[in-house]
Gaussian input, Z-matrix of N, CA and C with variables (Angstrom, degrees):
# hf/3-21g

backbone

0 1
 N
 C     1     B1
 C     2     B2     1     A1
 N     3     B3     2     A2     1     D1
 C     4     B4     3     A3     2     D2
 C     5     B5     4     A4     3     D3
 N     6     B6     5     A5     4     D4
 C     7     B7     6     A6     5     D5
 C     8     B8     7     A7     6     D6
 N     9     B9     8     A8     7     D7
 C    10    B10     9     A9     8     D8
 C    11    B11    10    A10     9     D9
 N    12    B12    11    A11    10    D10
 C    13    B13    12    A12    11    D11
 C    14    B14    13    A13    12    D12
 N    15    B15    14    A14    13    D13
 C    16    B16    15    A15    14    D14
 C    17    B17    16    A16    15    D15
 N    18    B18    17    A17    16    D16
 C    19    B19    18    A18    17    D17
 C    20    B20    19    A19    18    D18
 N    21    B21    20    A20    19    D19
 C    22    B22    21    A21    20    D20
 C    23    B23    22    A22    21    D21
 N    24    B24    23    A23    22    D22
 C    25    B25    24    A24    23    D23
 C    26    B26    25    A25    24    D24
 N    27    B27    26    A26    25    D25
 C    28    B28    27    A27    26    D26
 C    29    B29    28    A28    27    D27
 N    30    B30    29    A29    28    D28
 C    31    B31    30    A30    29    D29
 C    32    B32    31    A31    30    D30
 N    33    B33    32    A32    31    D31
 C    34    B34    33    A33    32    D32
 C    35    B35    34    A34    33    D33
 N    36    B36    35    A35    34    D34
 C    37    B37    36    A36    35    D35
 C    38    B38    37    A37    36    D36
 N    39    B39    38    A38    37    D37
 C    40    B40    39    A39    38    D38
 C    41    B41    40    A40    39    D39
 N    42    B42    41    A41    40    D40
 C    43    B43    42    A42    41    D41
 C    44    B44    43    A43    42    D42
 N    45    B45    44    A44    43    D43
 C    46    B46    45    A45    44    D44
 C    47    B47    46    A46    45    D45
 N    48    B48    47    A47    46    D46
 C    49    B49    48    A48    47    D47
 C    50    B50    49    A49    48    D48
 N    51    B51    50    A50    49    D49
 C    52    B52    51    A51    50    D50
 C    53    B53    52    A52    51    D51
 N    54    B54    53    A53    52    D52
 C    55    B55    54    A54    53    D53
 C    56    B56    55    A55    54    D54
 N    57    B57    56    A56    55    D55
 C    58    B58    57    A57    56    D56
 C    59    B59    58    A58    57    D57
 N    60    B60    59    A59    58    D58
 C    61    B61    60    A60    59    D59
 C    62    B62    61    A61    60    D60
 N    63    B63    62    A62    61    D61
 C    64    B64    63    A63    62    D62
 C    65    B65    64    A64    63    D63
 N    66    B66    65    A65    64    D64
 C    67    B67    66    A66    65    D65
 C    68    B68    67    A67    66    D66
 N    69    B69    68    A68    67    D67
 C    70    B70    69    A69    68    D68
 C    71    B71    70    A70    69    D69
 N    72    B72    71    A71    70    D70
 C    73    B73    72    A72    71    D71
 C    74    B74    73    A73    72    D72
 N    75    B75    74    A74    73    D73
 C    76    B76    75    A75    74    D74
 C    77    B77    76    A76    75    D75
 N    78    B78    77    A77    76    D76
 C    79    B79    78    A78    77    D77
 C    80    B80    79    A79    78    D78
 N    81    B81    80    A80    79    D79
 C    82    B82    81    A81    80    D80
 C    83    B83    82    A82    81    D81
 N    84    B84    83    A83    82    D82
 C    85    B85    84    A84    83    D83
 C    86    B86    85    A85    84    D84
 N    87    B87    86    A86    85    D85
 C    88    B88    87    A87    86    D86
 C    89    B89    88    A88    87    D87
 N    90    B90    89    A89    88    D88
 C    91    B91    90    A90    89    D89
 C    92    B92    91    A91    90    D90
 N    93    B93    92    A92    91    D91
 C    94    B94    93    A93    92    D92
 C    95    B95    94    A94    93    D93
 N    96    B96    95    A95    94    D94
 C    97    B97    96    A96    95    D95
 C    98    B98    97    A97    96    D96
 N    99    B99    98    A98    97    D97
 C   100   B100    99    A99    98    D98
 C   101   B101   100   A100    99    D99
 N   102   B102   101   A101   100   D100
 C   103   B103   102   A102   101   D101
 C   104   B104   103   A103   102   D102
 N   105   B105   104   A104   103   D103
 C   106   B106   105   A105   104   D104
 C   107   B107   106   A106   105   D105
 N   108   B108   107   A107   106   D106
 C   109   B109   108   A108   107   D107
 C   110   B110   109   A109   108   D108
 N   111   B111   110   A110   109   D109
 C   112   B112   111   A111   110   D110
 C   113   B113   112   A112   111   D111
 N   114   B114   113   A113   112   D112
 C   115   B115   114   A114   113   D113
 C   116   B116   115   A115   114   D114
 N   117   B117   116   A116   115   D115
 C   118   B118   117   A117   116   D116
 C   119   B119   118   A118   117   D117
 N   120   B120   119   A119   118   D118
 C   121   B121   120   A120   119   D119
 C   122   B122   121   A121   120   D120
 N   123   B123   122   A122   121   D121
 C   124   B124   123   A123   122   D122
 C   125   B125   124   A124   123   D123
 N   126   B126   125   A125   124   D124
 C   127   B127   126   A126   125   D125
 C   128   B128   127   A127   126   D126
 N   129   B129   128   A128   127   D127
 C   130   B130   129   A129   128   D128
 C   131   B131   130   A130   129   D129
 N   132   B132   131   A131   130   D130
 C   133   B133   132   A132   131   D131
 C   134   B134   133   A133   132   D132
 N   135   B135   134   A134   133   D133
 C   136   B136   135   A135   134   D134
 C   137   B137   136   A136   135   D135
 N   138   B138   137   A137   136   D136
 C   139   B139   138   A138   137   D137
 C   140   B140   139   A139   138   D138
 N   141   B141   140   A140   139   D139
 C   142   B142   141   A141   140   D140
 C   143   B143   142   A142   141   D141
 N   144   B144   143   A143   142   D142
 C   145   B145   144   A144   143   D143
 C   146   B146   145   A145   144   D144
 N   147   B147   146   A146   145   D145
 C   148   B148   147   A147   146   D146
 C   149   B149   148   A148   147   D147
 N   150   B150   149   A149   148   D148
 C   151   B151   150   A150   149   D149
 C   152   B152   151   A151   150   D150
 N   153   B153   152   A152   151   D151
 C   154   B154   153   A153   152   D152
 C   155   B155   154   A154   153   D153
 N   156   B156   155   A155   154   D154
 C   157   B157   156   A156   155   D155
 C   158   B158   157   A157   156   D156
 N   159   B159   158   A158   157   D157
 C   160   B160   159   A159   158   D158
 C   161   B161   160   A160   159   D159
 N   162   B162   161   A161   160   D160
 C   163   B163   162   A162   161   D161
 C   164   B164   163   A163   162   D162
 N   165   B165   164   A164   163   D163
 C   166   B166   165   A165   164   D164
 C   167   B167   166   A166   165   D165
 N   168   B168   167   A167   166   D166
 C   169   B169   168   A168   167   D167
 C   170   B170   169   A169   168   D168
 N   171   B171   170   A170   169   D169
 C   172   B172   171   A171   170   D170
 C   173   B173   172   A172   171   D171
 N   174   B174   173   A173   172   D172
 C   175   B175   174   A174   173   D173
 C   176   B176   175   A175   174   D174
 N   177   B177   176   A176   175   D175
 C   178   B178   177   A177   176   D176
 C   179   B179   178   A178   177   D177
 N   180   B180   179   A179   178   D178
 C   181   B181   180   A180   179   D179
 C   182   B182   181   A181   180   D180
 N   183   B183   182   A182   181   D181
 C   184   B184   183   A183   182   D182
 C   185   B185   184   A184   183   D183
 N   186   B186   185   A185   184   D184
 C   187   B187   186   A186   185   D185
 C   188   B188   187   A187   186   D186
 N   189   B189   188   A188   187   D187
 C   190   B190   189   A189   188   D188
 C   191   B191   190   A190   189   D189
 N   192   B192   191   A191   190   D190
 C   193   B193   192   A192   191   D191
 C   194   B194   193   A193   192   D192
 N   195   B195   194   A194   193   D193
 C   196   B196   195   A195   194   D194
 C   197   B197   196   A196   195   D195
 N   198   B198   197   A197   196   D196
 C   199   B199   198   A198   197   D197
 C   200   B200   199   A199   198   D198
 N   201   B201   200   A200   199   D199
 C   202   B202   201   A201   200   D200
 C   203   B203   202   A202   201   D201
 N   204   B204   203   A203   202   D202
 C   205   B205   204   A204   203   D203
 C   206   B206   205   A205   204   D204
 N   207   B207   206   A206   205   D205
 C   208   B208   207   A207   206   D206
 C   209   B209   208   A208   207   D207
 N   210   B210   209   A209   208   D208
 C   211   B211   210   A210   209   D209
 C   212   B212   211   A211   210   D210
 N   213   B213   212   A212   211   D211
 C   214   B214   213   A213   212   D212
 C   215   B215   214   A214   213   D213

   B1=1.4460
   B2=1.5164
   B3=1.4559
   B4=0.9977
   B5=2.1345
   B6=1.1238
   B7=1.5898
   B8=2.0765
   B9=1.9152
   B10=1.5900
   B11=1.1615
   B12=1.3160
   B13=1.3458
   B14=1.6163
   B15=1.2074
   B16=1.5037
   B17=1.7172
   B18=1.2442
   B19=1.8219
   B20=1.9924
   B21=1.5236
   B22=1.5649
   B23=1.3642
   B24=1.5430
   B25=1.2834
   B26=1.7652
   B27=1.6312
   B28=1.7267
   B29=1.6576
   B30=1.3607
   B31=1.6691
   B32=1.2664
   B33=1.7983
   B34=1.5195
   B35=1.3857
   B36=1.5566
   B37=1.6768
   B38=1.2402
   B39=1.9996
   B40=1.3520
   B41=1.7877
   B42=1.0189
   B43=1.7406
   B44=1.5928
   B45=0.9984
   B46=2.1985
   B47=1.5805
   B48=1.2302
   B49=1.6137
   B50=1.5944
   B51=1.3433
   B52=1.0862
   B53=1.2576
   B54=1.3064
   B55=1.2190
   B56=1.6151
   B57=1.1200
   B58=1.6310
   B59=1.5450
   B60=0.8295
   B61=1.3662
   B62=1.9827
   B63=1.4124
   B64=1.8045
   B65=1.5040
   B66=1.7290
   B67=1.4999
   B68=1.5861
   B69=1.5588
   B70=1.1777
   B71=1.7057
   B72=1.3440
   B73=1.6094
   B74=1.3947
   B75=1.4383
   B76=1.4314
   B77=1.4862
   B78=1.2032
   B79=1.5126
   B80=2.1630
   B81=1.1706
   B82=1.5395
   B83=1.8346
   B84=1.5373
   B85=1.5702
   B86=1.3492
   B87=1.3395
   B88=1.3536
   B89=1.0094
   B90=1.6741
   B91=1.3448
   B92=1.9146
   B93=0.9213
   B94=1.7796
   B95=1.8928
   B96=1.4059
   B97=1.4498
   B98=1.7682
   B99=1.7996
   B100=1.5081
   B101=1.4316
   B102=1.6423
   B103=1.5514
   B104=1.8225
   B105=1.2864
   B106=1.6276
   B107=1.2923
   B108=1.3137
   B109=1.4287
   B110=2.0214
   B111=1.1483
   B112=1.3283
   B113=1.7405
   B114=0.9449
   B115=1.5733
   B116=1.3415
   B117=1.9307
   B118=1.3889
   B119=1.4400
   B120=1.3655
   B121=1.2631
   B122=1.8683
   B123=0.7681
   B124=1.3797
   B125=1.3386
   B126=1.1611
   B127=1.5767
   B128=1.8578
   B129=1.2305
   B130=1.8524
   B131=1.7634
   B132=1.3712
   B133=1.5438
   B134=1.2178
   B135=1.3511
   B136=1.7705
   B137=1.5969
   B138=1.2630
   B139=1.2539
   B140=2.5087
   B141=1.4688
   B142=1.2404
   B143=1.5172
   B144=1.7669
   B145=1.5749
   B146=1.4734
   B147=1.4059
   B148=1.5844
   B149=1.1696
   B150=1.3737
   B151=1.6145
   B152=1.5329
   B153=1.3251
   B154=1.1065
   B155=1.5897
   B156=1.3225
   B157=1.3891
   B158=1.4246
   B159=1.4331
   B160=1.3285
   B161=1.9767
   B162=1.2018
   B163=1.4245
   B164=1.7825
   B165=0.9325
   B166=1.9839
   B167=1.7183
   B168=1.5368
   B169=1.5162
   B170=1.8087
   B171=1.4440
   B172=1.3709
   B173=2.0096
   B174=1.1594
   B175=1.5014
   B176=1.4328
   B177=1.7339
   B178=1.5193
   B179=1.4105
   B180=1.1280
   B181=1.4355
   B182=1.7798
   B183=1.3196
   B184=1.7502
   B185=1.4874
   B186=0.7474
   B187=1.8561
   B188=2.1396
   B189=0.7026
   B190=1.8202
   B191=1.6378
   B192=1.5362
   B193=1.3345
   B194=1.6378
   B195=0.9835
   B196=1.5449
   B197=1.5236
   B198=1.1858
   B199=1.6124
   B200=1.3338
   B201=1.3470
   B202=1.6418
   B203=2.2744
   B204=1.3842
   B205=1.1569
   B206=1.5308
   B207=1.5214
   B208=1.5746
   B209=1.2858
   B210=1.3357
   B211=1.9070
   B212=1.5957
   B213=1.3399
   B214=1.7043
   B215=1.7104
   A1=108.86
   A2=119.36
   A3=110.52
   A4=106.44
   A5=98.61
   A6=106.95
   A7=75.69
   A8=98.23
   A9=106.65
   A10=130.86
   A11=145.32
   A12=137.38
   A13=94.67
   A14=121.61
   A15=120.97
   A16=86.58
   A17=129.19
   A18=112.53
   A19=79.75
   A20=106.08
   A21=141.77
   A22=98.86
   A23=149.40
   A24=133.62
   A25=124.05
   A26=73.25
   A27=91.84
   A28=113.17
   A29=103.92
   A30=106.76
   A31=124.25
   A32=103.60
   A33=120.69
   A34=117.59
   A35=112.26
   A36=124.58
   A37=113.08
   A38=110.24
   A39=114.09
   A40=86.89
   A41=130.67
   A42=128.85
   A43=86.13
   A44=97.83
   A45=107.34
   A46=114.43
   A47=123.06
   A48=112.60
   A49=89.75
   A50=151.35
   A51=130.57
   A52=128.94
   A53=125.28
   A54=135.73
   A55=107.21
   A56=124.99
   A57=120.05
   A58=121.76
   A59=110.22
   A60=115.10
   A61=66.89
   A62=122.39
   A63=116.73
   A64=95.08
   A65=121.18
   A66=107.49
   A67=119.97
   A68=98.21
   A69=106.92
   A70=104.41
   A71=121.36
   A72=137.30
   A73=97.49
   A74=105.95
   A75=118.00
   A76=116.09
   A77=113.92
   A78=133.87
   A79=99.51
   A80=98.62
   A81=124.52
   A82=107.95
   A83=105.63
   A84=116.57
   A85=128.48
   A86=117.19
   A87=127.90
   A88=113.22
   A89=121.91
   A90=110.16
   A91=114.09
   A92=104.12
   A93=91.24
   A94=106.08
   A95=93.68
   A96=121.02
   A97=109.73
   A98=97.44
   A99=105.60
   A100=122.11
   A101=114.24
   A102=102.32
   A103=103.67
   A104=105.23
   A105=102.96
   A106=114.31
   A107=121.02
   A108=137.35
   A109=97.55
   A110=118.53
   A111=92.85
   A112=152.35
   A113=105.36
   A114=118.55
   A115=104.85
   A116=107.61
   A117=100.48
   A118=146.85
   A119=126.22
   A120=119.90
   A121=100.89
   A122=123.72
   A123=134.20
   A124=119.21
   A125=161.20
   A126=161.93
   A127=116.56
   A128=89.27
   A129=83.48
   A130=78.40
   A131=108.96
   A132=132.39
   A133=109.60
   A134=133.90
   A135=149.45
   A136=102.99
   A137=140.33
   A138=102.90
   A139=81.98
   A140=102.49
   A141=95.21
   A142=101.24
   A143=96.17
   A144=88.02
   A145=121.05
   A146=115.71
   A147=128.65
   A148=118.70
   A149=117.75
   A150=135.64
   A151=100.87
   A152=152.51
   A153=126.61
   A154=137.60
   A155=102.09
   A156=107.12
   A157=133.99
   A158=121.65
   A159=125.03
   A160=97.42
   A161=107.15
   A162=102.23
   A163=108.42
   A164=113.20
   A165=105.25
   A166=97.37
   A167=100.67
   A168=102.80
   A169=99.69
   A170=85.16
   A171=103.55
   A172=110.19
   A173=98.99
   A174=112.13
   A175=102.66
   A176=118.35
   A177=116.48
   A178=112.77
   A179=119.47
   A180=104.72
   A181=121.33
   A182=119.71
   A183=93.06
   A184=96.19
   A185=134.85
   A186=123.02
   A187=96.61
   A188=104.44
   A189=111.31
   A190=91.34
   A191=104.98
   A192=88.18
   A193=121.55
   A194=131.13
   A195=136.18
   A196=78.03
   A197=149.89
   A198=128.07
   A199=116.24
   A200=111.32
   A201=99.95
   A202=95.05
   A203=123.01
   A204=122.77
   A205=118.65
   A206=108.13
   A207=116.29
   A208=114.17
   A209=116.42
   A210=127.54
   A211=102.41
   A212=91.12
   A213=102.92
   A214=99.55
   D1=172.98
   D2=-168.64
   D3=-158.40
   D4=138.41
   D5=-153.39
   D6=-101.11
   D7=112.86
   D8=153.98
   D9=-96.16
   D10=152.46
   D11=172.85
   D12=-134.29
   D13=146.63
   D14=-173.59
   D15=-141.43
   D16=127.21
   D17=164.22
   D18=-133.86
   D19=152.20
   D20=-177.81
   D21=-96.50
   D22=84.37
   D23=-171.57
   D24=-87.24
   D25=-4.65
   D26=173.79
   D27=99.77
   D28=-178.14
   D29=176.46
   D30=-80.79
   D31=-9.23
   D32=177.92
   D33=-123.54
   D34=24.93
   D35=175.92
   D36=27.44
   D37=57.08
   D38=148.84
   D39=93.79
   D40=32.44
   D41=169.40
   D42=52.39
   D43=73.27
   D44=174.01
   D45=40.46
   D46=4.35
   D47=-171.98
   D48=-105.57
   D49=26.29
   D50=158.96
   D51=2.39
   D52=-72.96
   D53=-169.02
   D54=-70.56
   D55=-40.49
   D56=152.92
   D57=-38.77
   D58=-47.19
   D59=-127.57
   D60=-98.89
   D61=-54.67
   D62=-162.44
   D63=-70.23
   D64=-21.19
   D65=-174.50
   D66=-85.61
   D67=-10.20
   D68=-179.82
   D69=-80.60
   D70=-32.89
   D71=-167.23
   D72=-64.03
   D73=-47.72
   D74=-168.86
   D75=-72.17
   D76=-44.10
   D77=-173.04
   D78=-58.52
   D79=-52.02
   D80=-172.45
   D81=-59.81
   D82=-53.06
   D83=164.04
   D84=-57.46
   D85=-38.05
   D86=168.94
   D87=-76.02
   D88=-42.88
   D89=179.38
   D90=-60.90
   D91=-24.20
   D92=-172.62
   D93=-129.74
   D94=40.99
   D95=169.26
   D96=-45.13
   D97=-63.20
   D98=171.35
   D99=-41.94
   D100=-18.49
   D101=-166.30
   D102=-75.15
   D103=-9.94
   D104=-165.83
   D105=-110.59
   D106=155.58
   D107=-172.36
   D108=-88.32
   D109=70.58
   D110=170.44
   D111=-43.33
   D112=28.96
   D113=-173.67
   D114=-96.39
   D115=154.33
   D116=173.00
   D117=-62.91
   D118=143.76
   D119=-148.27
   D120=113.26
   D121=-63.12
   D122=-166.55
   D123=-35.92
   D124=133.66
   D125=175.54
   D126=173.70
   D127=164.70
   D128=-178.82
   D129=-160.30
   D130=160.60
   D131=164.35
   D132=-45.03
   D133=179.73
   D134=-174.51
   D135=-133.83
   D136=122.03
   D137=-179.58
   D138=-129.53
   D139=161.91
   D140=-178.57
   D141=-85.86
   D142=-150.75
   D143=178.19
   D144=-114.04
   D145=36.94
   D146=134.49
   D147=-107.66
   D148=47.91
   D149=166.94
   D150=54.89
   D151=9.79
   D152=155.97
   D153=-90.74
   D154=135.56
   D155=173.60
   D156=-35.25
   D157=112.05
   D158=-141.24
   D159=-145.43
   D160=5.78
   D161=158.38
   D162=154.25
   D163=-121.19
   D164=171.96
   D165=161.64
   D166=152.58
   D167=167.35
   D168=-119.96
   D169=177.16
   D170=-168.30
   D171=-152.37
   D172=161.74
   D173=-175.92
   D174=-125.49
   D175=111.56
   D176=-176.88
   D177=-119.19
   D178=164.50
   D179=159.90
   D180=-90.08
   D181=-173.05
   D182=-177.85
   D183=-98.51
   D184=-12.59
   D185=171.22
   D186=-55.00
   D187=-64.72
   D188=169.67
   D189=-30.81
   D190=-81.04
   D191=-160.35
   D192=-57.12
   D193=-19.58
   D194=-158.25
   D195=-102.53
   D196=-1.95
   D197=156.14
   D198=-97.79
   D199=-24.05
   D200=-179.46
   D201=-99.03
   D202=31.08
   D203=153.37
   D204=95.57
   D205=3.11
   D206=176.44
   D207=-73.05
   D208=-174.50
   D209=160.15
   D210=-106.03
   D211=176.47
   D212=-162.61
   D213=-135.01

């Protein structure tokens, strides 16, 4: 299986703070990691930190991924 994270940072990578703005995404996901069942099936939205939706992760298996065109 395989743990995705996809985030959209935009055409202006987060109004130039990129690295804020994905360490903050990141910092926030890990912190409440425990709330989730990691198995496949699994995902929830990304949202930044003016609450909008800015991408989503997901839990696949690799047959998933090798159909929608990834490596394994």
């Amino acid at each position: 299986m395989k743990f995705l994270l996809e985030v959209d940072m935009g055409d202006k990578a987060f109004d130039g703070d990129a690295v804020g703005e994905l360490g903050r995404i990141l910092r926030y996901w890990g912190g409440n990691l425990h709330h989730y069942d990691l198995k496949p099936g699994a995902g929830s939205v990304v949202y930044d930190s003016n609450y909008h939706e800015v991408g989503q992760w997901s839990v696949i298996t690799t047959a998933e991924s090798w159909a929608a065109g990834g490596e394994s």
